[in-house]
N, C-alpha and C positions, 0 to 999 in steps of 0.2 A: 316653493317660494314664488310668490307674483312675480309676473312679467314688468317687472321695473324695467328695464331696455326699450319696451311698446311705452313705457307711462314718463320717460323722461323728455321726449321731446313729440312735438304732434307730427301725422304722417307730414305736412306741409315743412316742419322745418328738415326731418328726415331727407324729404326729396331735397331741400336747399342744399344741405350738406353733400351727399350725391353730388350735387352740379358741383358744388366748390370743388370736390374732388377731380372731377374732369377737367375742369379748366386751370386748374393748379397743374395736369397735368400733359398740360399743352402745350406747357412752357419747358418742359424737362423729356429727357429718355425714362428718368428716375420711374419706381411705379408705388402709389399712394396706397395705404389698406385702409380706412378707418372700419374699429372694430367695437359696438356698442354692444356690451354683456352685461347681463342683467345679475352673475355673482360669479364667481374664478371658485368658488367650493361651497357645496351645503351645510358646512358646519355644525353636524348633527350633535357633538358633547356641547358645546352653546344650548342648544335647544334643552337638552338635559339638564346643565346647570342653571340652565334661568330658570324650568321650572321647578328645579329641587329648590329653587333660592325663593321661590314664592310660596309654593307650597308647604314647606317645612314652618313657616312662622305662624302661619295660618291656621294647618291641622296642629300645634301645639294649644295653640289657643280654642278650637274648637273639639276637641275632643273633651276636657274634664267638663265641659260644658253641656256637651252630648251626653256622654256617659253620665253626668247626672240625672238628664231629664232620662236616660232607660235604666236608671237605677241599675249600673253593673260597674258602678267604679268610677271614680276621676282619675285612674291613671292605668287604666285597661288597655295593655301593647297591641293589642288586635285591632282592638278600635282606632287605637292612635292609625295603623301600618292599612287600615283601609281607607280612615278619611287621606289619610296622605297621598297612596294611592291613585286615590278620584281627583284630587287637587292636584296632582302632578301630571296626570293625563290631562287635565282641563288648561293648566297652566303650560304646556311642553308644545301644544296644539297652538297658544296664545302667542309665545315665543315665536315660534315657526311662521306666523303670518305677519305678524310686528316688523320689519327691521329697524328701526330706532335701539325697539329693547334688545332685539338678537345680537345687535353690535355690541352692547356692552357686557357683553359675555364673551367676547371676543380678545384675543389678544391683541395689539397693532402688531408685533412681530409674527404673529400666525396669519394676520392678513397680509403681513408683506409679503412672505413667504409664498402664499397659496399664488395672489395675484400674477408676481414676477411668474411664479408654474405656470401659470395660465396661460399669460401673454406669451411665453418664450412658445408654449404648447401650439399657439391660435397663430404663429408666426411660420412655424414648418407646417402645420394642418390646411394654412393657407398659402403656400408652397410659395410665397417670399424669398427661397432662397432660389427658388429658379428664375431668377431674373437674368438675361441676357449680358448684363452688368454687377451685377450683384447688388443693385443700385434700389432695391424694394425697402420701404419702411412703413412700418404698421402702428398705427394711433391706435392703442388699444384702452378703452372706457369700462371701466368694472366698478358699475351702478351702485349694488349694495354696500361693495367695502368704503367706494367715492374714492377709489383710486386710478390715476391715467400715467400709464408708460408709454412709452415714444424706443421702440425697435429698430434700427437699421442695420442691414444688409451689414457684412463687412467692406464693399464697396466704398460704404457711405462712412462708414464706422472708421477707415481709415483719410478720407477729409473732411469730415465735420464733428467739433469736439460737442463731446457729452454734455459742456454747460449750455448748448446753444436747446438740445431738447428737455433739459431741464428747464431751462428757464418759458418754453411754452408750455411744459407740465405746467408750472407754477401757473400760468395765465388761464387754461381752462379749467384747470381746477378753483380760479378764483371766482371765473364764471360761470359755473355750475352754481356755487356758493351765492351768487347776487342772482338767482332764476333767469341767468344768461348764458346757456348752455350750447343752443345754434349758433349766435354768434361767438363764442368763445372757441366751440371747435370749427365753426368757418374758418375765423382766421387764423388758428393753429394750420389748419388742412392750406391756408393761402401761402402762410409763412416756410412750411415743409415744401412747397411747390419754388419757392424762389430761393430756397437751399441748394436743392437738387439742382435748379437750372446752372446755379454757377459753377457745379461740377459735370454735370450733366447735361448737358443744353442737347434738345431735341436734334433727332436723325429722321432722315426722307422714310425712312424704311420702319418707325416703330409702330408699334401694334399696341393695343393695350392688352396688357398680358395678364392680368390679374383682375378680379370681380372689385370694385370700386367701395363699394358700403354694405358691411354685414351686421345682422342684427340678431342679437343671439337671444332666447329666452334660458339659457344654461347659468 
């Protein structure tokens, strides 16, 4: 699958994001992940069923078509099972670099599923829970599904209620949707930072414990 991750925002707003992240977290003990993936699964029966689903109307139609011009039938099985064949390979290869079309071969309940795997996966992989507080939350972005979940620590998980990150889901996901993507997740990554502060307000002694901005081509 292309590296959608590399193609959603330019290196310049990348690095913008980075700084938000640091200075969101200058204000807090709390420790910020933002996590830019370019798909949470390859979805490979997608790929199969879009090009079974182009393929199959196609070779119906081209085969009595063929098979007359070689004079061996209009309804010759072999013919039919090679041109389908070639138009499935051609069409499975089509799917697979598309994602427009790949998503609609997709279920939402198979992309929630994978994504939520992903993010909870990309939340201990990036060792989030070893925060000194338990206080880590990871902004994770999954490109092709255009889905964004908001992870916190049990720390965090125990004073900040789940409509406060839902409701920033909702905002950069609207601004991904209007090709305002840096600043929609700046100010999620600003709004996480002054969450944190009010349960976690910085100490003389913090470190930054975690890598700030990861970019995944997975």
């Amino acid at each position: 699958m292309q590296n959608l991750a590399q193609k959603l925002l330019t290196r310049e707003e990348y690095e913008q994001i980075n700084t938000a992240v640091q200075t969101a977290e200058k204000g807090t003990s709390g420790e910020i992940v933002c996590l830019v993936q370019s798909a949470s699964y390859h979805y490979p029966m997608a790929d199969l069923l879009g090009g079974a689903a182009f393929a199959l109307p196609i070779a119906l139609v081209l085969t009595p078509a063929i098979g007359g011009l070689l004079w061996i039938g209009h309804q010759n099985l072999w013919l039919f099972l090679g041109i389908f064949a070639i138009l499935l390979a051609a069409f499975h290869q089509l799917v697979q670099r598309v994602p427009a079309i790949k998503r609609r071969f997709i279920s939402r309940r198979e992309i929630d599923e994978e994504v939520h795997e992903a993010a909870v996966t990309a939340f201990f992989q990036n060792e989030l829970y070893r925060t000194k507080e338990s206080n880590g939350v990871l902004l994770f972005i999954s490109v092709f599904e255009r889905r964004i979940w908001i992870l916190a620590d049990h720390g965090v998980s125990a004073k900040v209620d789940q409509s406060e990150w839902d409701a920033l889901v909702a905002k950069v996901s609207s601004g991904i949707k209007r090709h305002q993507a840096a600043e929609a997740i700046g100010h999620a990554i600003g709004r996480i930072g002054k969450i944190l502060a009010v349960h976690f307000p910085p100490k003389p002694d913090d470190t930054n414990e975690l890598e700030d901005l990861i970019v995944s081509a997975q």
